[in-house]
C-alpha positions as a printed Julia matrix, in Angstrom:
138×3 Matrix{Float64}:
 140.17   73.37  159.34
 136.35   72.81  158.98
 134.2    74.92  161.05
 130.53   73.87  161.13
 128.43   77.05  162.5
 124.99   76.16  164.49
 121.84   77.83  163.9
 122.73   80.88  165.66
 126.34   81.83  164.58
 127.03   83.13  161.07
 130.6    82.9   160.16
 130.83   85.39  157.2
 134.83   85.86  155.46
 135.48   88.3   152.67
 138.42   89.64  150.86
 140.48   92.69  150.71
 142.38   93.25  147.38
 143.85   96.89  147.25
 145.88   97.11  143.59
 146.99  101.02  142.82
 146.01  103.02  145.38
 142.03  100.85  145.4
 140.28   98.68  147.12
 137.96   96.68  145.05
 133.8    96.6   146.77
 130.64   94.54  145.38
 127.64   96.71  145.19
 124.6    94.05  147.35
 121.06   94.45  148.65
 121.07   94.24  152.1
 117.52   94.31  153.77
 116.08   97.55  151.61
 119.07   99.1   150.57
 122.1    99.07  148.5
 125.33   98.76  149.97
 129.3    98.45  149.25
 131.18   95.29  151.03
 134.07   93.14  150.68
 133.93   90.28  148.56
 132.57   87.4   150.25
 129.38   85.5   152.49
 129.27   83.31  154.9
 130.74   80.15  154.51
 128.87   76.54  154.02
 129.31   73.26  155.84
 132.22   71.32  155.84
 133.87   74.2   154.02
 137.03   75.85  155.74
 137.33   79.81  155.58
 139.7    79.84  152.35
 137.64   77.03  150.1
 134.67   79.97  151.43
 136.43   82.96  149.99
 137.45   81.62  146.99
 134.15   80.15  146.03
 132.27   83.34  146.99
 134.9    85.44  145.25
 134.84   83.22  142.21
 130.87   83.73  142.41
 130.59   87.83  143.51
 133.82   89.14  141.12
 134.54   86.49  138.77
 138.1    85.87  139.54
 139.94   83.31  140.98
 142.16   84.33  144.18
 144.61   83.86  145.96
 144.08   83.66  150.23
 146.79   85.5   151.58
 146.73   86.5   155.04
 143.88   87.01  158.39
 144.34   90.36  158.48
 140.89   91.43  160.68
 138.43   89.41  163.0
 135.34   90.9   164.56
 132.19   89.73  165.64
 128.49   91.16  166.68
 125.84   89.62  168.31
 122.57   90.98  166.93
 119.14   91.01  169.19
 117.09   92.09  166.44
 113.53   91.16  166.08
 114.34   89.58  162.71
 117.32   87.79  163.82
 116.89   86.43  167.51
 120.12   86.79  169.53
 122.45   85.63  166.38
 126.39   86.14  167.05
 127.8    87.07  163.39
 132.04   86.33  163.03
 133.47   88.54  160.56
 136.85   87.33  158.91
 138.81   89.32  156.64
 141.89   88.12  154.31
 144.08   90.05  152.01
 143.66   88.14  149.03
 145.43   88.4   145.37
 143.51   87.83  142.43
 145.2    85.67  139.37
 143.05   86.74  136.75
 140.87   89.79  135.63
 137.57   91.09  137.34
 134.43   90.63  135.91
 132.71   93.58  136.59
 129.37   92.49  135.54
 129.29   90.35  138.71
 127.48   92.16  141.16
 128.09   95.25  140.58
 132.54   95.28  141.2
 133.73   98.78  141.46
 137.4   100.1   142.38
 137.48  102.85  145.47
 140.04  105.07  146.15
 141.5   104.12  149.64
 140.7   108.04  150.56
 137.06  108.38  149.2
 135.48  105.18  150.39
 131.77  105.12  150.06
 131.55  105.25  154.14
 127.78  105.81  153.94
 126.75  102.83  151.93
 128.7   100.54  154.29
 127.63   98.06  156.4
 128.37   98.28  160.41
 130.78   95.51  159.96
 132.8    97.1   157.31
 133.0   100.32  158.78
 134.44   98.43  161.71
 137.03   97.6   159.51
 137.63  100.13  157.42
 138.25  102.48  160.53
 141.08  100.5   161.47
 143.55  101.95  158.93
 146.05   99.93  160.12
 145.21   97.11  157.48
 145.83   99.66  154.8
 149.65   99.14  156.31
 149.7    95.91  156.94
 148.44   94.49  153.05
């Protein structure tokens, strides 16, 4: 399925791959400051959401993966002054990756699943990370 986003939607999808105990998070500038997300962006025309992860995670970690399963959905509509009355869609996918992590691409670091670095999140990913449930269901 191809989903073509208008001017003001942004459909972002990103992956989750937990391997001993840790969740793997790329270090990114977001506005003026640093932050720790999930693997992934927002996705590009005629792309579906898997063709989007895998590109963006080949791009952010260096790997090839594997989509395996919707595991999260959220979405925010933001009234900022800098972004006029855009509705963001936040997908999230346990993936598996088939090869090793390059962690000279953007900054890849490992997290414990206890000692998350909650404070240099961004509001979507706290969303998601305070529904431990996926910690379960991967």
């Amino acid at each position: 399925m191809h989903i073509l986003p208008d001017k003001n939607c942004r459909i972002g999808v990103y992956g989750v791959l937990i391997k001993d105990n840790s969740i793997l998070m790329v270090k990114t500038q977001s506005g003026d400051r640093l932050v720790y997300n999930f693997p992934g962006g927002g996705i590009e025309p005629n792309e579906s959401l898997e063709d989007s992860l895998v590109r963006e995670c080949q791009e952010e970690i260096g790997a090839l993966v594997t989509v395996e399963k919707l595991i999260f959905f959220s979405q925010k509509l933001y009234t900022h002054s800098s972004f006029p009355d855009i509705c963001s869609f936040y997908i999230y996918y346990e993936i598996s990756c088939n090869g090793p992590i390059d962690p000279a691409k953007q900054c890849a670091k490992w997290f414990d699943l206890n000692a998350l670095p909650l404070d240099q999140m961004l509001d979507a990913d706290l969303e998601f990370v305070h529904n431990r449930w996926f910690i379960k269901a991967i």
